[in-house]
VEXDREN-2710 file (C-alpha; in Angstrom, 1 decimal):
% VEXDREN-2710
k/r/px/py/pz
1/UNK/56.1/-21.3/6.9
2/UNK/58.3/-19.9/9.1
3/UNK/55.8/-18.9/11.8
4/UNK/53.8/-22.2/11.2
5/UNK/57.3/-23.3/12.4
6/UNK/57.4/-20.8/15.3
7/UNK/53.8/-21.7/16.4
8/UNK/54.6/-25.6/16.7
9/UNK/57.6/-24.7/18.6
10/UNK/55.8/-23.2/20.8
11/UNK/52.9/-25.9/21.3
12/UNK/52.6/-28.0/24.3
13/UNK/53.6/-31.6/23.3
14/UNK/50.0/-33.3/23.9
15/UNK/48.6/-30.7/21.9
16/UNK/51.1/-30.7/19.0
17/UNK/49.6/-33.9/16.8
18/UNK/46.3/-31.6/16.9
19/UNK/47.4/-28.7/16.0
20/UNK/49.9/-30.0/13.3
21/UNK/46.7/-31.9/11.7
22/UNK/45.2/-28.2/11.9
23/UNK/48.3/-26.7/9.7
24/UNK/47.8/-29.5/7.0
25/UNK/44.8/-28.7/6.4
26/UNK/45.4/-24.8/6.2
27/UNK/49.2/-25.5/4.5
28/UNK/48.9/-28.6/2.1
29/UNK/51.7/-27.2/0.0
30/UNK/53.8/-27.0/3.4
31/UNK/52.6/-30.6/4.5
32/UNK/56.3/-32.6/3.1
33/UNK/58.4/-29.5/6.1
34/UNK/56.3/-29.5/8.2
35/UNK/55.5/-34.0/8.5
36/UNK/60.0/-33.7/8.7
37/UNK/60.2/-30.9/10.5
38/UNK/57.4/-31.2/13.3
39/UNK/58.2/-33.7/16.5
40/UNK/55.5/-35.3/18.1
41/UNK/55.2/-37.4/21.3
42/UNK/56.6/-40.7/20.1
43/UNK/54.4/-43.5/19.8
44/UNK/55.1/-47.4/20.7
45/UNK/54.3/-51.0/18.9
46/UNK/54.9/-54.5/19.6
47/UNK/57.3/-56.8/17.6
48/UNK/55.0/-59.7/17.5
49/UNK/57.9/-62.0/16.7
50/UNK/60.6/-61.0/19.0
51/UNK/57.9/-60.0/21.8
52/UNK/59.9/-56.5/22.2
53/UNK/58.7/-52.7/21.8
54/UNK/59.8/-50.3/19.4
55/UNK/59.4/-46.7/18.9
56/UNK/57.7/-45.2/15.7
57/UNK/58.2/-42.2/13.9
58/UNK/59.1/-40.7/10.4
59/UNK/62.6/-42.9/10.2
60/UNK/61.5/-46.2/10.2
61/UNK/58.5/-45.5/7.9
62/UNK/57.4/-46.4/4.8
63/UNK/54.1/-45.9/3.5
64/UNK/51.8/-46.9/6.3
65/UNK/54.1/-49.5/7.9
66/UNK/56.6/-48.9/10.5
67/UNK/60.0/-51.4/10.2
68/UNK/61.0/-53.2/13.8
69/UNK/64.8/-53.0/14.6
70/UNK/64.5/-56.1/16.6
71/UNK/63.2/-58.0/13.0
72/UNK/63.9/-55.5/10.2
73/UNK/60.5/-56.4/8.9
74/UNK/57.4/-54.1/8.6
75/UNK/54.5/-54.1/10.3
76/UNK/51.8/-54.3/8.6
77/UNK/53.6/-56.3/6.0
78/UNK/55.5/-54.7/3.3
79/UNK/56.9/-56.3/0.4
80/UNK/59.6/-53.5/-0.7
81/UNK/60.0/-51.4/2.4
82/UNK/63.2/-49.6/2.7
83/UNK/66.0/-51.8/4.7
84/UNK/69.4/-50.5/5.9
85/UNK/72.1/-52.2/3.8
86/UNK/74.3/-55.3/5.4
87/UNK/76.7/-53.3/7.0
88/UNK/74.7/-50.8/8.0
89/UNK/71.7/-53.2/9.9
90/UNK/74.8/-55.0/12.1
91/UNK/75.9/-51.0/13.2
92/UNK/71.7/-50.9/13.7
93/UNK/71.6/-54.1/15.8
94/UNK/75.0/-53.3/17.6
95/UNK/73.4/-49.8/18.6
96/UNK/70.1/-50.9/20.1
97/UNK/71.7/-52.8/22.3
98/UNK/74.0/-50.4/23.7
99/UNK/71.8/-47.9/23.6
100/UNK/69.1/-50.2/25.6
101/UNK/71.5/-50.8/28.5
102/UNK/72.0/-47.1/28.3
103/UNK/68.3/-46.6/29.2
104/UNK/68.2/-49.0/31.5
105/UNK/71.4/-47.1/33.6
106/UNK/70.0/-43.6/33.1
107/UNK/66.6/-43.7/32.7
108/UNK/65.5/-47.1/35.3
109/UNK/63.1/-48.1/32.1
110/UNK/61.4/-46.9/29.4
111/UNK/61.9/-47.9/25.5
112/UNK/64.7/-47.1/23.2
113/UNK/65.4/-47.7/19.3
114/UNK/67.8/-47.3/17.1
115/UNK/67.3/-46.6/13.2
116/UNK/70.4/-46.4/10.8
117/UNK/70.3/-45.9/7.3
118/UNK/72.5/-44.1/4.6
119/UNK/73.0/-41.0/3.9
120/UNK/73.3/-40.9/0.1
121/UNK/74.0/-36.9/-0.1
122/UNK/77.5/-36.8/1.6
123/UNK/78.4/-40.6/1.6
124/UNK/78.3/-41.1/5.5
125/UNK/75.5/-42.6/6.9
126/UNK/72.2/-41.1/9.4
127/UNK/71.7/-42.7/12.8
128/UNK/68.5/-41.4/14.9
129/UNK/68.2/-42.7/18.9
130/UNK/64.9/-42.4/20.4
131/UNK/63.6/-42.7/24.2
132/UNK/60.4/-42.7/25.7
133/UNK/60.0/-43.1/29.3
134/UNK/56.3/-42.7/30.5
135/UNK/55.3/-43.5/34.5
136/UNK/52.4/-42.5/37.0
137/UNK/53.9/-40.9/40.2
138/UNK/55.5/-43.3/42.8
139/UNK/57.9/-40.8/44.0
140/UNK/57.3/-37.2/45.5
141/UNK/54.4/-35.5/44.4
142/UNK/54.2/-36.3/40.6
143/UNK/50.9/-38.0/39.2
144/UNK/51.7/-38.7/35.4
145/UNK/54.9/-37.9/33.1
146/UNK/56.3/-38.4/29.8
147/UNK/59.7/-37.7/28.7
148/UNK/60.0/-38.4/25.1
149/UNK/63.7/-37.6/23.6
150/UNK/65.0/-37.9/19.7
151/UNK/68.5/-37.7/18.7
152/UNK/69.5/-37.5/14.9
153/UNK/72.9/-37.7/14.2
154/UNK/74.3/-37.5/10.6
155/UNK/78.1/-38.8/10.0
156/UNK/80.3/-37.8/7.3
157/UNK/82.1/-39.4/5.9
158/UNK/85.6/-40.9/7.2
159/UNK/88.6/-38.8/5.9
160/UNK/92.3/-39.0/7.9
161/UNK/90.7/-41.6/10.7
162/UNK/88.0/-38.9/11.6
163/UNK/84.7/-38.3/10.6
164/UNK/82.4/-35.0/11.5
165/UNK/79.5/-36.0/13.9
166/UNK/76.4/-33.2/13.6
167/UNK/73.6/-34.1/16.3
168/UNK/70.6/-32.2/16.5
169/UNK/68.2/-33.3/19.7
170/UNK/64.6/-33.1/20.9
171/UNK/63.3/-33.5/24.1
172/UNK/59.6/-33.5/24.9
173/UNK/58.5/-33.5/28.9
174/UNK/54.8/-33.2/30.2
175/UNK/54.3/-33.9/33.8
176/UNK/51.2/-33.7/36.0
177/UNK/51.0/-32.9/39.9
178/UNK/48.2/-33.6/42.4
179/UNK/48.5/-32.9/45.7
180/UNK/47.0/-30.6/48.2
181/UNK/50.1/-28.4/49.3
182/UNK/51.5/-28.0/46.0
183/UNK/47.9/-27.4/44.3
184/UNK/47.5/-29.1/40.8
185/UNK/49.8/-28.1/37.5
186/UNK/50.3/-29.8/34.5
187/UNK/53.9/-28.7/32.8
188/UNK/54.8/-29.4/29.2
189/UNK/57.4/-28.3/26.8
190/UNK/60.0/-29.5/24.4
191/UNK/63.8/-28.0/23.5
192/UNK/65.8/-28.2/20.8
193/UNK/69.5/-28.1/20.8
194/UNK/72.2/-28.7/18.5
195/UNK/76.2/-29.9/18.5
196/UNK/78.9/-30.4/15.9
197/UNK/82.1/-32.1/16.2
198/UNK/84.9/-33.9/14.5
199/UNK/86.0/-37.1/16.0
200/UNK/89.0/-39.6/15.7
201/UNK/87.1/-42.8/14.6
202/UNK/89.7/-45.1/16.5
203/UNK/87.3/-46.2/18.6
204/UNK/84.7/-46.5/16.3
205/UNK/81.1/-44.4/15.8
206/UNK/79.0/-46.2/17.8
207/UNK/81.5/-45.1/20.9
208/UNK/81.7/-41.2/19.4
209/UNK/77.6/-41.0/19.1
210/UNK/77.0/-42.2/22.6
211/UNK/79.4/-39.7/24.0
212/UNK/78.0/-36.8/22.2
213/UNK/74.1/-37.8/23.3
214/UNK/75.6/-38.5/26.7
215/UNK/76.5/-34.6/26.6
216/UNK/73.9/-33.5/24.9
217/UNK/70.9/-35.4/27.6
218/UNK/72.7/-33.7/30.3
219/UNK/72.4/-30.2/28.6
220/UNK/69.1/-30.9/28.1
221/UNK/68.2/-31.8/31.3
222/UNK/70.0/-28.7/33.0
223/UNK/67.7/-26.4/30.5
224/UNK/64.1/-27.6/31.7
225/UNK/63.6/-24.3/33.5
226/UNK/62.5/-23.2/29.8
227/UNK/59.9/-25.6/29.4
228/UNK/56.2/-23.7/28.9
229/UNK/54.5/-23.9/32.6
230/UNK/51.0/-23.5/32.8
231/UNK/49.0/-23.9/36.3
232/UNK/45.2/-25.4/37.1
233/UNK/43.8/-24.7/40.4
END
């Protein structure tokens, strides 16, 4: 398992939903780690009633069906699909919105959602941010890009008017170049980092989770030199 693990880690990100398929089908006792532990390229639907995108992935599924944070309804339809409680959907709704003008400042577009839920092990709840930004070149020499980036925070619960915040990020990036100088290179990678803190919750969690994925992005961005590289003439 562990170097099933290594292996992924090492896979380009367009290549990673094929060769994760591969490993199910060589691990099916392995399938449960690997579906939680494995990030792929995020993937985008339309909320057919609000007329907004929203970002899929393993925290806002159930079964087959993927649940909106702009409705809180599944798509397709599902009758008993797992919903954040009262108090947790307004911290959910509260989020996305923040976190959309967020986007909008640092990243000039791109979709974001928000998923909240609770975490029943340690009485604190889970939050997980996700951004996709995806563009052909219009600037310098770049002909297509994705950056893909998934932050999981889980919050403890709130003891003295603090709570401990543990974030654990993902950032995907695959670029292509065309031009004659430069030659032709596609460049793909993904990197993982982790931070722990304890924060006063005076200010309340919403304000403590965007400061720590604030940090975090800008760790992230100053460790692309580690990204895979590999070169097409």
């Amino acid at each position: 398992m562990e170097a099933a693990m290594d292996l992924m880690r090492r896979m380009p990100p367009a290549s990673a939903e094929t060769a994760l398929n591969a490993l199910l089908s060589l691990l099916p006792d392995h399938s449960l780690d690997l579906l939680s532990q494995v990030d792929l390229p995020l993937q985008v639907c339309m909320d057919k009633e609000n007329l907004k995108e929203y970002i899929l992935c393993e925290y806002n599924r159930d079964a087959d069906s993927y649940r909106s944070p702009w409705s809180n309804k599944y798509d397709p339809p599902l009758e008993d699909g797992t919903v954040p409680s009262e108090e947790m959907r307004n911290l959910e709704i509260e989020a996305n919105e923040v976190f959309s003008d967020y986007r909008d400042q640092y990243y000039e577009g791109g979709i974001s959602s928000v998923y909240v839920w609770e975490d029943e092990d340690n009485g604190g709840f889970i939050a997980c941010f996700l951004i996709k930004k995806d563009g052909k070149g219009t600037r310098g020499y770049m002909q297509i890009g994705s950056w893909d980036a998934i932050h999981v925070i889980q919050v403890g619960p709130e003891k003295e008017g603090a709570a401990h915040y543990c974030l654990n990020s993902t950032v995907m990036l695959s670029l292509t170049t065309d031009n004659k100088q430069s030659g032709t290179f596609n460049l793909s990678g993904s990197i993982r980092r982790q931070m722990s803190m304890t924060l006063a919750v005076a200010d309340g969690h919403l304000v403590n989770m965007g400061k720590m994925i604030e940090e975090m992005e800008g760790k992230l961005r100053n460790s692309l030199d580690q990204v895979t590289v590999s070169h097409r003439q």
